[in-house]
C-alpha positions as CSV (number, residue, x, y, z in Angstrom):
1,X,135.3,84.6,-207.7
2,X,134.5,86.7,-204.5
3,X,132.8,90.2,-205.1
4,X,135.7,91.6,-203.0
5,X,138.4,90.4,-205.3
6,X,136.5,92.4,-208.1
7,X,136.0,95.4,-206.6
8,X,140.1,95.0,-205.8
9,X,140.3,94.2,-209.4
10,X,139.0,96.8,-210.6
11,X,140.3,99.3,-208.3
12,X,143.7,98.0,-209.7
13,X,142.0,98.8,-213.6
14,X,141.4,102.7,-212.3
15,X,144.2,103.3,-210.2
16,X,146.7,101.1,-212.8
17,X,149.3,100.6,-209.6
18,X,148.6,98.4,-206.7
19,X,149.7,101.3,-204.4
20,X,147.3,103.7,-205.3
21,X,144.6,100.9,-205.8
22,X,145.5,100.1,-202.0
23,X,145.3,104.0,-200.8
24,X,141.7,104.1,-202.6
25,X,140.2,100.8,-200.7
26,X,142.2,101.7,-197.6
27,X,143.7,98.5,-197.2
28,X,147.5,97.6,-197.5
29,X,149.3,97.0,-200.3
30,X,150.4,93.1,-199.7
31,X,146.5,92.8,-199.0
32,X,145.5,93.9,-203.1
33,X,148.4,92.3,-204.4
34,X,146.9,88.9,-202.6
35,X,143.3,89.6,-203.8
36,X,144.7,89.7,-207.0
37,X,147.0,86.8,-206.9
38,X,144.0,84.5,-205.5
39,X,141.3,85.6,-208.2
40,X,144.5,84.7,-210.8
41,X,145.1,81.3,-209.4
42,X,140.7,80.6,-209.1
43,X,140.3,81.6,-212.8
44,X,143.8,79.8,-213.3
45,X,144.7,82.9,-216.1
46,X,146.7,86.1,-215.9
47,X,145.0,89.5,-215.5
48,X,148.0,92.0,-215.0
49,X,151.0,92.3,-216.5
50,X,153.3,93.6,-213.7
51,X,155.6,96.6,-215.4
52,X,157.5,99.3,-214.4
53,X,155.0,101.5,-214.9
54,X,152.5,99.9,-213.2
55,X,149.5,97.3,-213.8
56,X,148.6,96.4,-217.3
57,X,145.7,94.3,-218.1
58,X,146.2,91.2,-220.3
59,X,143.2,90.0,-223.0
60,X,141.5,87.7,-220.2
61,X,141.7,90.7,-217.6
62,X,140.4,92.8,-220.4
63,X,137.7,90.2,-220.4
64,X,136.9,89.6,-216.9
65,X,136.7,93.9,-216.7
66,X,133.7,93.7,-219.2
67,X,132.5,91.3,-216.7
68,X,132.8,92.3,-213.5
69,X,131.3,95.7,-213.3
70,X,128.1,94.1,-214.1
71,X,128.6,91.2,-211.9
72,X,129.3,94.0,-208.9
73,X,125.9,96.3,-209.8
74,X,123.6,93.2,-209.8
75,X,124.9,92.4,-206.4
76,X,124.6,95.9,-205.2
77,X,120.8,96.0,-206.9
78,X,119.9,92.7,-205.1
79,X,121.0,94.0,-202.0
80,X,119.0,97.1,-202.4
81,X,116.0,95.1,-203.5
82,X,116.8,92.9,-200.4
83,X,116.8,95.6,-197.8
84,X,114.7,98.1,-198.6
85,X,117.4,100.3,-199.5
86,X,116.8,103.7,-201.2
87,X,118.5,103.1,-204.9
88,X,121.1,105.5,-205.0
89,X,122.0,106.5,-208.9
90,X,126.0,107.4,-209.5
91,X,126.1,111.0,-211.9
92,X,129.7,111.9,-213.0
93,X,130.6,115.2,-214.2
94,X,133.8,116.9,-215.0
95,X,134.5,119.8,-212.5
96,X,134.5,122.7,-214.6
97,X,131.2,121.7,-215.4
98,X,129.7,120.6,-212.4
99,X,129.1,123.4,-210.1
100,X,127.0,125.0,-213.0
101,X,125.2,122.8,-214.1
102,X,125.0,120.2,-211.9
103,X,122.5,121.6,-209.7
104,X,119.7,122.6,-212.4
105,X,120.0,118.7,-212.9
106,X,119.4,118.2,-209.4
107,X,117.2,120.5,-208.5
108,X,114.6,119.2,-211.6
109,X,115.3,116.1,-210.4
110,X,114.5,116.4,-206.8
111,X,111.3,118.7,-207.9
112,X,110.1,115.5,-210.0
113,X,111.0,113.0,-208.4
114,X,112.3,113.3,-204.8
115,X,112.4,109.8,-203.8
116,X,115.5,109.2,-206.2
117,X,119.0,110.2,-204.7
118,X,121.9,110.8,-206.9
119,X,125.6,110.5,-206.0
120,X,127.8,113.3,-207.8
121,X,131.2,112.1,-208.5
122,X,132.7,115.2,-210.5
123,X,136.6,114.1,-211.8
124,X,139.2,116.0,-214.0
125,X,139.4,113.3,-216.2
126,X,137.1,112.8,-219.4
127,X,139.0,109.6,-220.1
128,X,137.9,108.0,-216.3
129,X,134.5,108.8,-216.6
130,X,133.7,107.5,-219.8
131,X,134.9,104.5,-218.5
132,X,133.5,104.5,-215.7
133,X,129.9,104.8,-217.4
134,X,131.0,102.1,-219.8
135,X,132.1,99.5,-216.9
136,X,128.8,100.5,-215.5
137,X,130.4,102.3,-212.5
138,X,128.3,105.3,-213.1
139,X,124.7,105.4,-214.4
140,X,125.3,108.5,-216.4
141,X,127.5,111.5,-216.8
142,X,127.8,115.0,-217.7
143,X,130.8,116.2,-220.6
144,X,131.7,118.6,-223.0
145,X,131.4,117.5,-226.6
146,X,130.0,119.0,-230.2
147,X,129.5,117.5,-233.8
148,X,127.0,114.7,-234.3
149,X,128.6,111.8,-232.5
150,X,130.2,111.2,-229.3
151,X,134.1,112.1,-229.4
152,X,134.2,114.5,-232.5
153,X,135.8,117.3,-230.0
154,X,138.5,115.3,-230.2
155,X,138.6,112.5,-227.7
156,X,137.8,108.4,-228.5
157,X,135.0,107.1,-226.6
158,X,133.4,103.9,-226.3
159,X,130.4,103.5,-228.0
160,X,127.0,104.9,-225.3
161,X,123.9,107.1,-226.0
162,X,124.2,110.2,-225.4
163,X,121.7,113.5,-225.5
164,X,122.6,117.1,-225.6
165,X,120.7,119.1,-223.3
166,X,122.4,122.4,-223.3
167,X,124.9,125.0,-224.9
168,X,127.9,126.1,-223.4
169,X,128.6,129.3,-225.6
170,X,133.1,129.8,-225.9
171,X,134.3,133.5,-225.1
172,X,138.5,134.3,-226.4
173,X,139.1,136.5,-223.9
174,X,142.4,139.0,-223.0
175,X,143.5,141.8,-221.0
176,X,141.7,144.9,-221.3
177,X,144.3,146.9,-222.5
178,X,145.4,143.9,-224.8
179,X,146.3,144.8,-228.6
180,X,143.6,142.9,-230.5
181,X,140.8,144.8,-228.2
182,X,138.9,147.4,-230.1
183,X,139.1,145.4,-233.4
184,X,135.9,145.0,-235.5
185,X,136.8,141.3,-236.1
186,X,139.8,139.3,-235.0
187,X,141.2,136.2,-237.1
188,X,143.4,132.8,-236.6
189,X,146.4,134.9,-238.5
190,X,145.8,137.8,-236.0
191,X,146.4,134.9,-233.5
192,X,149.5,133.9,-234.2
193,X,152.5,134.7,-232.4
194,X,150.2,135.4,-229.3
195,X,150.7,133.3,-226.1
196,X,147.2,130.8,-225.8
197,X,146.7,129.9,-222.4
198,X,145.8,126.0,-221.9
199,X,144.8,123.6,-219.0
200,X,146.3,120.1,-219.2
201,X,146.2,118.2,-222.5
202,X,142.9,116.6,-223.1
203,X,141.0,119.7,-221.8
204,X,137.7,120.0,-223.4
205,X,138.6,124.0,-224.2
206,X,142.2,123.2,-225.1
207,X,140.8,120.9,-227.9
208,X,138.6,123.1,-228.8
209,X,141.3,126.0,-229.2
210,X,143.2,123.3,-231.3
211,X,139.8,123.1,-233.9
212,X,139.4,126.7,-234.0
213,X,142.5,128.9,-233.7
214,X,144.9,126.2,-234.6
215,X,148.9,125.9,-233.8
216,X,149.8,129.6,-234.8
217,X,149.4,130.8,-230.9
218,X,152.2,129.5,-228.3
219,X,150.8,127.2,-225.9
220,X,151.5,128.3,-222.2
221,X,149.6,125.4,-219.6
222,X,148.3,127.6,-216.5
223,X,145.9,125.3,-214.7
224,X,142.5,125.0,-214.7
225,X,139.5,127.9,-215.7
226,X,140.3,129.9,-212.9
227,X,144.1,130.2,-213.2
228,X,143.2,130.8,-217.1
229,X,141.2,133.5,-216.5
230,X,143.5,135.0,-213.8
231,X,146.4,134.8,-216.2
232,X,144.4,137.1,-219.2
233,X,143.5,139.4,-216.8
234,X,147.2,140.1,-216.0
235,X,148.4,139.9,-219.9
236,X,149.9,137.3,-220.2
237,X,147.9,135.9,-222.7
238,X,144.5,135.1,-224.6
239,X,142.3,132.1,-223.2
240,X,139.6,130.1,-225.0
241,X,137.0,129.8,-222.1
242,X,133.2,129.1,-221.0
243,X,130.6,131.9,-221.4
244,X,129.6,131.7,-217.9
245,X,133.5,131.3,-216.4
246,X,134.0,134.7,-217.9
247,X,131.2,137.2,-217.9
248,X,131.3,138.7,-214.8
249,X,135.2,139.7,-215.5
250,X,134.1,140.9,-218.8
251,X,131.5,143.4,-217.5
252,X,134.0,144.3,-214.8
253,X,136.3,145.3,-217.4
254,X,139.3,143.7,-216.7
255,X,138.8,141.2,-219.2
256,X,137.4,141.9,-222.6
257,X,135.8,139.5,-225.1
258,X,137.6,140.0,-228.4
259,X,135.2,139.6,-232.1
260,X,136.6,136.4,-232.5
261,X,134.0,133.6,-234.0
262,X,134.0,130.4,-231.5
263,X,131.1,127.7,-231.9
264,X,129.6,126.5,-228.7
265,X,130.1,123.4,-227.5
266,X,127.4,120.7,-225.9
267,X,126.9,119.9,-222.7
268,X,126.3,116.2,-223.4
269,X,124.7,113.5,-221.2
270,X,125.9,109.5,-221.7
271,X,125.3,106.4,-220.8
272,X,124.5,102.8,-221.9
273,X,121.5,101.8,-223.6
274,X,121.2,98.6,-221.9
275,X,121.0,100.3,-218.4
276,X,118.3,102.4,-219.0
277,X,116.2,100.2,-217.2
278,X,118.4,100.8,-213.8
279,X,115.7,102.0,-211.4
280,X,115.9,106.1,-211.4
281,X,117.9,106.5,-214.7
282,X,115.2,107.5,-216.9
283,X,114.3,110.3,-214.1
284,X,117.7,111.6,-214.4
285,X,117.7,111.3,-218.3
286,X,114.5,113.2,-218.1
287,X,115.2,115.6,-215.5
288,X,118.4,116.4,-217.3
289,X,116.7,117.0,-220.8
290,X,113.5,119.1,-219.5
């Protein structure tokens, strides 16, 4: 096996079609469809099964994919160790998250210890960065969560430590001149028959609006936080959405924060127990939790 064919490989895993695997690396197409057909033939098993809807792994790639993410960080660590290199540790966040927290993170951090450098990789999927920090592709990374274990906001999750180092108070927001505005105390039966704005399914707040309101309110998908709020502020419709996304439009007025009772969710930081010894990890974990 060459370290190039498993970076190929797993590009392939993340990208699931050989196209998109190819656009990624920058390389052609015929050239990761050969990487993958000569680490086949070494290993003398299958890794992919080739479908119409793109690249599925078998049991023995399934295998070799527990396999080669470590295989890929030792060789980037003994390089590092080799050259001098300044280790460079690999923080994912999602994006609605990122830009606010993020840089308290980072700024702790740098304040502590400035001779570590992180690499922010924010992504709109929960799915890809939990296995990304399970393949040991990232070191760590930053998600919305609640309950006592990892996943219980409604997503499945491979088993990592986690911590929760901050709150991340929810805010049902509408219109200002919207009917339920005024009321001492608003309820899931008030909700029904209203229009809930959403963000793509497997949005932390979308799963959150499905644990506490419930089906009684139409889903309408607008976008992302900002196209949420945007919508609400025109009428058409009620959002579920971060404190901090929302509170300058609430003391504008032209949103207003209806009585409605929403837990907060946890900003949760994960990883693998068996990296914690990767060189600058425990600065972030600490950093992160000060």
């Amino acid at each position: 096996m060459e370290l190039r064919q498993l970076r190929t490989f797993e590009a392939v895993v993340r990208h699931r079609t050989v196209t998109d695997a190819a656009n990624a690396l920058g390389m052609a197409p015929s050239s990761v469809s050969e990487q993958i057909r000569s680490l086949e033939t070494s290993l003398g098993v299958a890794l992919f099964e080739r479908t119409a809807r793109g690249m599925r792994l078998t049991d023995a790639g399934e295998r070799l994919l527990s396999w080669s993410g470590r295989l890929l960080e030792q060789a980037e660590q003994a390089r590092r160790d080799v050259t001098g290199e300044q280790r460079e540790l690999r923080l994912g966040a999602l994006e609605t998250i990122a830009a606010v927290y993020v840089p308290r993170v980072l700024a702790r951090l740098a304040e502590r210890h400035p001779d570590t450098r992180v690499d922010v990789r924010p992504t709109v999927r929960r799915d890809e960065l939990l296995s990304d920090v399970a393949a040991g592709r990232l070191e760590a990374a930053l998600l919305l969560d609640t309950g006592e274990a990892l996943g219980q906001l409604g997503f499945t999750a491979p088993p990592l430590t986690f911590l929760d180092i901050d709150t991340v108070p929810l805010v049902l927001v509408a219109a200002a001149g919207h009917r339920l505005v005024g009321r001492a105390r608003v309820t899931r039966e008030d909700l029904a028959g209203e229009r809930l704005l959403t963000n793509v399914p497997g949005c932390s707040f979308l799963m959150a609006a499905d644990k506490i309101i419930g089906a009684g309110p139409e889903r309408v998908r607008a976008g992302g936080v900002s196209v949420m709020r945007a919508w609400a502020e025109q009428g058409l419709g009620v959002a579920l959405l971060p404190e901090f996304a929302v509170s300058a439009a609430v003391e504008s007025g032209t949103l207003a924060a209806l009585p409605f009772f929403a837990p907060t969710l946890s900003l949760r930081l994960v990883w693998r127990d068996d990296r914690e010894d990767v060189p600058g990890l425990r600065d972030v974990l600490y950093a992160a939790s000060a």
